[in-house]
MDTraj code that builds the backbone (N, CA, C; nanometers):
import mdtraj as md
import numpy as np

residues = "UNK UNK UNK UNK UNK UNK UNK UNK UNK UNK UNK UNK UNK UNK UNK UNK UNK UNK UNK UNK UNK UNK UNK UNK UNK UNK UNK UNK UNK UNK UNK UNK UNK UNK UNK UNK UNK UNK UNK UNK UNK UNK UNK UNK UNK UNK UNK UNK UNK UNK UNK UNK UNK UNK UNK UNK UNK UNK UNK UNK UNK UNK UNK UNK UNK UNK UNK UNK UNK UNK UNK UNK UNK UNK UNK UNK UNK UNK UNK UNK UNK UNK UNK UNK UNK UNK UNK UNK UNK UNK UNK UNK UNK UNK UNK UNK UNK UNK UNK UNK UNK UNK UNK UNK UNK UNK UNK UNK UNK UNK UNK UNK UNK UNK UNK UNK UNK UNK UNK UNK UNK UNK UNK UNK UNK UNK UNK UNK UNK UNK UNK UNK UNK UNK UNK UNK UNK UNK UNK UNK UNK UNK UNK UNK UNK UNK".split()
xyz = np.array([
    [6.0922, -4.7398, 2.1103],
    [6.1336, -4.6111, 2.0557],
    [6.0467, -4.5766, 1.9356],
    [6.0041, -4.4416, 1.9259],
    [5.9524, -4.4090, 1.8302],
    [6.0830, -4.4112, 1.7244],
    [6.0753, -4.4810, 1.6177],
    [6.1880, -4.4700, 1.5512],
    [6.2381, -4.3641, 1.4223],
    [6.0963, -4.3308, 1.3635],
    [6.0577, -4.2627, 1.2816],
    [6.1285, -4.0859, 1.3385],
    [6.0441, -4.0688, 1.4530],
    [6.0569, -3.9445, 1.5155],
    [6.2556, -3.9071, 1.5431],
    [6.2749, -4.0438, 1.6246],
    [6.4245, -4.0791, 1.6597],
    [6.5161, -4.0712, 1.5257],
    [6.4943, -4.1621, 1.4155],
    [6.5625, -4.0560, 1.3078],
    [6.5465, -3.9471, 1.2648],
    [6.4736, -3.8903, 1.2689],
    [6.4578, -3.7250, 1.2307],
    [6.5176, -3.6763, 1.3458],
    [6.5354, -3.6810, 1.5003],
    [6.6097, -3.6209, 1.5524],
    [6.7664, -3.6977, 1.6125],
    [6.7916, -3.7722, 1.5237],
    [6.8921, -3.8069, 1.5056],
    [7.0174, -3.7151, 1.4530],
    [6.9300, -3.7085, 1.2700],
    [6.9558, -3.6356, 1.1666],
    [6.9939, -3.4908, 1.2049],
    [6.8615, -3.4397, 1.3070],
    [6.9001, -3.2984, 1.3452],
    [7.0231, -3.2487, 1.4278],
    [7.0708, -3.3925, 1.4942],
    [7.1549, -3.3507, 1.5995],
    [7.3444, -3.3655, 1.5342],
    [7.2982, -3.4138, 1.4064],
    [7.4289, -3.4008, 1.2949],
    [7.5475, -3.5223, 1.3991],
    [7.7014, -3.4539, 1.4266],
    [7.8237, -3.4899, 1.4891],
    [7.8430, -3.5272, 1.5966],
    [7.6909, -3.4646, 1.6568],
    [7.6707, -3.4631, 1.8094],
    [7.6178, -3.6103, 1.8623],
    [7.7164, -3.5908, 1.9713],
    [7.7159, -3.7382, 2.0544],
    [7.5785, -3.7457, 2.1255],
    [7.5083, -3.8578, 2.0858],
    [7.3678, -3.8948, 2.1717],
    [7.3371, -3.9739, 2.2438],
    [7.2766, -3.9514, 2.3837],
    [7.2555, -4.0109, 2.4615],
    [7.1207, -4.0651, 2.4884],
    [7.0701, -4.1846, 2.4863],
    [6.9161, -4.1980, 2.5206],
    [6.8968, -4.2165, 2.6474],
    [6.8018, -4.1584, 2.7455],
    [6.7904, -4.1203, 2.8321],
    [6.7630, -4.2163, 2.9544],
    [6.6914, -4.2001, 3.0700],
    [6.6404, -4.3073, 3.1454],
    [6.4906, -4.3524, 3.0806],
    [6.4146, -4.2813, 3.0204],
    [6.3113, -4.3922, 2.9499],
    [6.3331, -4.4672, 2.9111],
    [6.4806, -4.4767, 2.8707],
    [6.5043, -4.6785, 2.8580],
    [6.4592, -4.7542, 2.9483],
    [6.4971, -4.6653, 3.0748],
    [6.4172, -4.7606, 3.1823],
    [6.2999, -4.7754, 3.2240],
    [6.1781, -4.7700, 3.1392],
    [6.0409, -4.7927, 3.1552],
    [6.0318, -4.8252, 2.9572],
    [6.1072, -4.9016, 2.8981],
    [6.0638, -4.9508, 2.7788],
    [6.0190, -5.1343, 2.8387],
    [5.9637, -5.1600, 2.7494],
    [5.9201, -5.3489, 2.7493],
    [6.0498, -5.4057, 2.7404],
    [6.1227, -5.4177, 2.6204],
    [6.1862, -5.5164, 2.5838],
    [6.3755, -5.4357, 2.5940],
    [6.4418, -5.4323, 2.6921],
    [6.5366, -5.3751, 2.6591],
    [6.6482, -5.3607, 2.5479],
    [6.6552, -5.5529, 2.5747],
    [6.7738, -5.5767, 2.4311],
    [6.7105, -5.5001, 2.3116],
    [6.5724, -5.5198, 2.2985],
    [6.5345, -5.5120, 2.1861],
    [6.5783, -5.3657, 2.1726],
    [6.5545, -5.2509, 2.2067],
    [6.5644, -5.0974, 2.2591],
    [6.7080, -5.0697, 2.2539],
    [6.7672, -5.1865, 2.2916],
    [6.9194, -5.1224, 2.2889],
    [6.9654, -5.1770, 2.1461],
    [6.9291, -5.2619, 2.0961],
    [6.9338, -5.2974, 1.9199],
    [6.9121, -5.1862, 1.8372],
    [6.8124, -5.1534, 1.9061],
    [6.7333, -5.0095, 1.8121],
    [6.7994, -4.8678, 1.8134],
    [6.8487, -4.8589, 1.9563],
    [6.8956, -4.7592, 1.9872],
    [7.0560, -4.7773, 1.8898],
    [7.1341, -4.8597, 1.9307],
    [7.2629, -4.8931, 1.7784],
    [7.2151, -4.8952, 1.6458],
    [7.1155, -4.9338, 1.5729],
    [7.0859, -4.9064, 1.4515],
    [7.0926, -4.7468, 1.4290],
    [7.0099, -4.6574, 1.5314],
    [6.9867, -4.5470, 1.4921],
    [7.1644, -4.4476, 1.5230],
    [7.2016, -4.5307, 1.5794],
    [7.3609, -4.4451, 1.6056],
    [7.3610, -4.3793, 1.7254],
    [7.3024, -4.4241, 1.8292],
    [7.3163, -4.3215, 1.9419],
    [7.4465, -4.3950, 2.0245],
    [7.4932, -4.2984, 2.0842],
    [7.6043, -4.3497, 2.1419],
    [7.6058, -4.4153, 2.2815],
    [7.5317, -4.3438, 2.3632],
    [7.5106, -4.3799, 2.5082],
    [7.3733, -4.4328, 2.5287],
    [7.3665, -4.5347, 2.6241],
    [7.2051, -4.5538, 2.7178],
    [7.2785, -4.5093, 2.8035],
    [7.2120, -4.3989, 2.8723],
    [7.2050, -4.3891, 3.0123],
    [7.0683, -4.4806, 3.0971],
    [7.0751, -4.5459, 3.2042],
    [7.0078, -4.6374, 3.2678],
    [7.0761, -4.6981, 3.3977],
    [6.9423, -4.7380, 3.5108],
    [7.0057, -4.7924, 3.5715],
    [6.9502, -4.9204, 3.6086],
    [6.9325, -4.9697, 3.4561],
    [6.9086, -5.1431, 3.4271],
    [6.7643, -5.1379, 3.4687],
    [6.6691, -5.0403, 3.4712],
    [6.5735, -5.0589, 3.4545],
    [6.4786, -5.0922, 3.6001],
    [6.5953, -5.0269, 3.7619],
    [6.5255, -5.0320, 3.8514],
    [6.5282, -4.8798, 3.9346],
    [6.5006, -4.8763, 4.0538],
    [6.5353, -4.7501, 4.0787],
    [6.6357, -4.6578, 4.1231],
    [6.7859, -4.7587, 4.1859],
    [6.8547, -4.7400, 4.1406],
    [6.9470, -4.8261, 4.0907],
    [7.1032, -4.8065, 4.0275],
    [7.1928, -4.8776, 3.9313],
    [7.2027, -5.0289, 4.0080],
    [7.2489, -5.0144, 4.1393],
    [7.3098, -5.1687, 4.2159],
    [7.1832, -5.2463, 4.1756],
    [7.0776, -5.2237, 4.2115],
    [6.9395, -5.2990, 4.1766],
    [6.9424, -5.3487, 4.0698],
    [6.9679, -5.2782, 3.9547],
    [6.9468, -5.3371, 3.8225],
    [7.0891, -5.3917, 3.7669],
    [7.1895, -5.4000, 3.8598],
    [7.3081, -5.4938, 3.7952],
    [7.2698, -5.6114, 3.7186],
    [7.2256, -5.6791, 3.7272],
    [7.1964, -5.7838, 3.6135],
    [7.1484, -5.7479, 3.4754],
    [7.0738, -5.6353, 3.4823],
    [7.0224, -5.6069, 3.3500],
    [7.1755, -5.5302, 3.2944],
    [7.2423, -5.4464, 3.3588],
    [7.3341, -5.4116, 3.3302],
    [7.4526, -5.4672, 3.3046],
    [7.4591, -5.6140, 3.3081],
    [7.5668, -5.7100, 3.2908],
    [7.5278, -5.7563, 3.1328],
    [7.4203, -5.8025, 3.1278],
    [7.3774, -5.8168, 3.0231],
    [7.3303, -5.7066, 2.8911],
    [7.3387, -5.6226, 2.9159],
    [7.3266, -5.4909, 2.8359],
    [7.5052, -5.4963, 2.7869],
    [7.5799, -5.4671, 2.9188],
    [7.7203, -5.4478, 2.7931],
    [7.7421, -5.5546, 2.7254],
    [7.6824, -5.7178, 2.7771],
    [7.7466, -5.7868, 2.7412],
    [7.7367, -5.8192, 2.5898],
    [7.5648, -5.7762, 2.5589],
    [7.5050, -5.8259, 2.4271],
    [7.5167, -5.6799, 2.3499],
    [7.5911, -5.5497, 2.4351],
    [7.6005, -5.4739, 2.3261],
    [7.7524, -5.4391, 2.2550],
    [7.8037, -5.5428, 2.3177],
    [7.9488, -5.5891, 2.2522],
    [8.0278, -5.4587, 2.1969],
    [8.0211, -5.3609, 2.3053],
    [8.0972, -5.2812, 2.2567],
    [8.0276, -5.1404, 2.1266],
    [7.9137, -5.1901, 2.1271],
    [7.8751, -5.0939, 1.9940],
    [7.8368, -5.0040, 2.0559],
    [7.7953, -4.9520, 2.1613],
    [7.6893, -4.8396, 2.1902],
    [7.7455, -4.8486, 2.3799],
    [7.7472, -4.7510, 2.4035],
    [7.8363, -4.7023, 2.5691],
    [7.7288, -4.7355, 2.6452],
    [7.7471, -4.8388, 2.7651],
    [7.6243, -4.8446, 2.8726],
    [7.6501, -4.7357, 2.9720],
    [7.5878, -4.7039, 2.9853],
    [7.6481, -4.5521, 3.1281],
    [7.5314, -4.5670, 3.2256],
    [7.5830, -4.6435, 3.3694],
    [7.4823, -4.6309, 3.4699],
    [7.4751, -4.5383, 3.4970],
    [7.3384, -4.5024, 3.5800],
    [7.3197, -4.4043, 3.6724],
    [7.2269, -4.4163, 3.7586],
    [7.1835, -4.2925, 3.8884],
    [7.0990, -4.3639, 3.9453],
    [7.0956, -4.4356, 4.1337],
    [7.1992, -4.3069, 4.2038],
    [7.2182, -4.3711, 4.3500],
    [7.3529, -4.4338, 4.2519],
    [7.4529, -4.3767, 4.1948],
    [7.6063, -4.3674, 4.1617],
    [7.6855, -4.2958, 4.2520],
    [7.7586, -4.3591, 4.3170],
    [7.9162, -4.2928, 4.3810],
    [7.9856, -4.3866, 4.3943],
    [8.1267, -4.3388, 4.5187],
    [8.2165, -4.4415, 4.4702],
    [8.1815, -4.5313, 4.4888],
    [8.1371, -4.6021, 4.6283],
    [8.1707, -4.7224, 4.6340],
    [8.0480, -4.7819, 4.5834],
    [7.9189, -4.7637, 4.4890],
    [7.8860, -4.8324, 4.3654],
    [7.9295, -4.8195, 4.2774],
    [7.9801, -4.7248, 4.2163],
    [8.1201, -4.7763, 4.1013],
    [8.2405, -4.9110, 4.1128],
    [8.2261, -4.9257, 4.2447],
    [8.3858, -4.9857, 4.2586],
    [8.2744, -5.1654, 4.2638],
    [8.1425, -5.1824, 4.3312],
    [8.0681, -5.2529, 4.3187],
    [8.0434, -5.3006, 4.1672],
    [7.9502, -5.1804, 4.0998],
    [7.8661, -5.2411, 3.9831],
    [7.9737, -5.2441, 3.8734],
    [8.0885, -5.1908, 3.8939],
    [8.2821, -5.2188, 3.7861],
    [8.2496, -5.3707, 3.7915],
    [8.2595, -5.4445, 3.9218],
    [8.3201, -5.5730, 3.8986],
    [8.1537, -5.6830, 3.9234],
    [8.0584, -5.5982, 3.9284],
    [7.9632, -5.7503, 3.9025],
    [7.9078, -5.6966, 3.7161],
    [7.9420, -5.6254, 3.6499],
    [7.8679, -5.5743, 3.5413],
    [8.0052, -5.5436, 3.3870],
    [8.0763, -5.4848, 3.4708],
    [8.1407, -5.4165, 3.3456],
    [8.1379, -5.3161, 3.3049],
    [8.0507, -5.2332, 3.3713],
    [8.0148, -5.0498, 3.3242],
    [8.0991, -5.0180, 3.3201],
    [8.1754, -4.9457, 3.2404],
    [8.2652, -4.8540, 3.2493],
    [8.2368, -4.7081, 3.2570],
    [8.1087, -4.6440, 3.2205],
    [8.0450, -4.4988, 3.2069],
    [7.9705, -4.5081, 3.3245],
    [7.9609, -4.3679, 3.3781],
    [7.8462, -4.3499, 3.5209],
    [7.8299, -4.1935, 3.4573],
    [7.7236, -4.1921, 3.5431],
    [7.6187, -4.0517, 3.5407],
    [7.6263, -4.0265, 3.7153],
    [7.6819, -3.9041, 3.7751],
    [7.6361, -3.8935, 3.9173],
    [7.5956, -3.7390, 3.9399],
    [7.5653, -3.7261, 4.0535],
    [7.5514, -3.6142, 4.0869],
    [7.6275, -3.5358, 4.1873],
    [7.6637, -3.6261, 4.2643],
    [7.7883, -3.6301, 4.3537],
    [7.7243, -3.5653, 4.4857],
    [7.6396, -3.5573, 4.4995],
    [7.5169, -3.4818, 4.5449],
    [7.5202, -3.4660, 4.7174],
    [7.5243, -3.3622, 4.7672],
    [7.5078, -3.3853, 4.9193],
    [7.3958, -3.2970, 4.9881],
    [7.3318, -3.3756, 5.0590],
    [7.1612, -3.2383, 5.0852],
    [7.1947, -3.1501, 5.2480],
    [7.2217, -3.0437, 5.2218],
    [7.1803, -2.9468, 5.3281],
    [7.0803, -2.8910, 5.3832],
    [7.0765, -2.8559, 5.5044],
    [6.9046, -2.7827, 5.5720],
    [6.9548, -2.6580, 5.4563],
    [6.8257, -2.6305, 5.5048],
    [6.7983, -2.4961, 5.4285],
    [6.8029, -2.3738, 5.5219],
    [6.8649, -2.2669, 5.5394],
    [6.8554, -2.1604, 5.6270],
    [6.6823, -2.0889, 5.6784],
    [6.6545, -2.2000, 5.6215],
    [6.4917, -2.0665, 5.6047],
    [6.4278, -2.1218, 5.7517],
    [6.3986, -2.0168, 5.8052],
    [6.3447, -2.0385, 5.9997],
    [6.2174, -2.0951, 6.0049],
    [6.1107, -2.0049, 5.9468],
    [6.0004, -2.0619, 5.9156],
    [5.9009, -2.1658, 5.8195],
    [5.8339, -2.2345, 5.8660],
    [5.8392, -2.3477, 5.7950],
    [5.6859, -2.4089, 5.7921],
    [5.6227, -2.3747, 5.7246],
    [5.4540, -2.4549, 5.7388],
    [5.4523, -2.5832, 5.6605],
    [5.4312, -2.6587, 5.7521],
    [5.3949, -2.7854, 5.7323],
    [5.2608, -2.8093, 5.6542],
    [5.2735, -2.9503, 5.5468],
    [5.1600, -2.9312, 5.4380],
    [5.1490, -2.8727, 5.3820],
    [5.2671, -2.7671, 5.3561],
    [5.2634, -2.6526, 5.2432],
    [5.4024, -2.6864, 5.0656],
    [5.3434, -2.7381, 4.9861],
    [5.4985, -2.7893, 4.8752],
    [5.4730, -2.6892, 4.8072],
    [5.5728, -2.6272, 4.7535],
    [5.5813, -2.5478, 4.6543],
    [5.5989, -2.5638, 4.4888],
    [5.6235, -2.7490, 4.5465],
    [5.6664, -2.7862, 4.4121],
    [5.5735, -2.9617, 4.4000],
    [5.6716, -3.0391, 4.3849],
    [5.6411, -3.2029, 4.4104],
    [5.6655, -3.1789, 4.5639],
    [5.5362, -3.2998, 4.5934],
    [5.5071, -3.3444, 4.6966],
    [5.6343, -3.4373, 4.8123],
    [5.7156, -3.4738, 4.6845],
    [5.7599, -3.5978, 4.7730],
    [5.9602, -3.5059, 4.7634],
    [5.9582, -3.3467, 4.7154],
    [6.0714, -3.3096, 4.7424],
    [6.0356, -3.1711, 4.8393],
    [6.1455, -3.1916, 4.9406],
    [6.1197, -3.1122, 5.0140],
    [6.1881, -2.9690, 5.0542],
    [6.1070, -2.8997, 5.0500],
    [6.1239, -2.7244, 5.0671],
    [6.2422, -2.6500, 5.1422],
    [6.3077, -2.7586, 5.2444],
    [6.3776, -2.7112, 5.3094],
    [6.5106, -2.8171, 5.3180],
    [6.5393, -2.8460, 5.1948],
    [6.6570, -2.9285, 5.1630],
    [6.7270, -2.8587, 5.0430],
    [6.8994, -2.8384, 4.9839],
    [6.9211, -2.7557, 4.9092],
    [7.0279, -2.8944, 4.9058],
    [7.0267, -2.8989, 4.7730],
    [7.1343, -3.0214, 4.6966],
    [7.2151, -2.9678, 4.6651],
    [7.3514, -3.0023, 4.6416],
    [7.4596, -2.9483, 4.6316],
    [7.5828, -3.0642, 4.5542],
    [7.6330, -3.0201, 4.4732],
    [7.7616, -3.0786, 4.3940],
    [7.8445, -3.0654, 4.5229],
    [7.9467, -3.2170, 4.5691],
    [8.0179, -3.2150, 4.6904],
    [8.1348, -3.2417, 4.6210],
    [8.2358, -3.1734, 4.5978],
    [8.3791, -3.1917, 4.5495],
    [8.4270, -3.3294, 4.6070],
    [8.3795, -3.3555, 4.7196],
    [8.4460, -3.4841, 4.7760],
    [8.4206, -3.5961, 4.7244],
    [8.2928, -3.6034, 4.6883],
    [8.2218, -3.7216, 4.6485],
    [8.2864, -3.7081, 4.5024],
    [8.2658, -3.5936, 4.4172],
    [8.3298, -3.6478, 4.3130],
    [8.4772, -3.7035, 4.2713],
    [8.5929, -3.6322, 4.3693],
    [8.6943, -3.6530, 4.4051],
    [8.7267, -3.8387, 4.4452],
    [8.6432, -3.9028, 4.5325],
    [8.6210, -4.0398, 4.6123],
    [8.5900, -4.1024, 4.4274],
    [8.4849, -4.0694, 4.3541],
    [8.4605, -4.1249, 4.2433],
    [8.5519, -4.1603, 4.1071],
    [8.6179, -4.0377, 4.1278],
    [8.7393, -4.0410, 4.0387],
    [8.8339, -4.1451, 4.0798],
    [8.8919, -4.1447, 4.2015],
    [8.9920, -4.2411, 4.2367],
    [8.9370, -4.3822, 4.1971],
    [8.7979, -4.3880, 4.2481],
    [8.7950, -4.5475, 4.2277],
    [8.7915, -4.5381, 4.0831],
    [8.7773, -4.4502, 3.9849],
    [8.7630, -4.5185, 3.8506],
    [8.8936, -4.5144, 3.8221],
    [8.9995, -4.4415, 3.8434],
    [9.1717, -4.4652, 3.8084],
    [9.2417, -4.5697, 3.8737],
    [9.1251, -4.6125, 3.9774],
    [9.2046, -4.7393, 4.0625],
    [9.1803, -4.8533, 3.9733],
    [9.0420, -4.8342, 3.8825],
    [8.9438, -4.9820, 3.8308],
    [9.0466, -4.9655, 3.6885],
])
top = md.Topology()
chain = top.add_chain()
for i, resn in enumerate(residues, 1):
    res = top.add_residue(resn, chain, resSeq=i)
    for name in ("N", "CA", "C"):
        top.add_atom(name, md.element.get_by_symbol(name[0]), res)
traj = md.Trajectory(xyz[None], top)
């Protein structure tokens, strides 16, 4: 962490609850990062232990709440729903998740040229993501069940 920069926008963000982001998950030394990140007062890591997604990095995430004893909120994320909540609950301890609840639909659009992105390469033009009430609904239960 730039730490210098990180207190000055610490300072700026006053009462307000802070979250450090997934560049936790491309730092070197995590403990060390999550030490740093509690000195400076942030409240949340969001992460998902530092792989690509949360189940993968359960170990780093066992060890993150374990050595952050409560001072600073681990919040997975990262390929989160229920039944990795109801998973990475009992090999880790997370109690916070980040999801999207996310479900992908075709896209109505008829025509379609191939080799053509409008955007990133590796997301595609004729997929439309969507918040699924269900999925978040399935997520909730398992966390009132845990």
């Amino acid at each position: 962490l730039n730490m210098e920069q990180m207190k000055e926008l610490m300072e700026a963000a006053g009462d307000m609850s802070v979250t450090l982001h997934r560049a936790f998950d491309v730092c070197v030394d995590p403990i060390e990062t999550m030490e740093k990140a509690i000195s400076l007062g942030i409240n949340t890591i969001l992460t998902s232990g530092q792989r690509n997604v949360c189940l993968q990095g359960a170990d780093l995430l066992k060890e993150l709440v374990e050595k952050s004893q409560g001072r600073i909120t681990i919040q997975a994320g990262s390929g989160v729903g229920a039944e990795v909540i109801r998973q990475l609950y009992q090999l880790t301890g997370v109690r916070a998740y980040h999801m999207t609840g996310k479900r992908v639909i075709d896209s109505e659009m008829q025509f379609r040229k191939d080799g053509v992105n409008m955007g990133l390469p590796m997301l595609s033009e004729y997929e439309i993501w969507r918040t699924d009430v269900n999925n978040i609904r399935a997520a909730k239960k398992v966390l009132e069940e845990l």
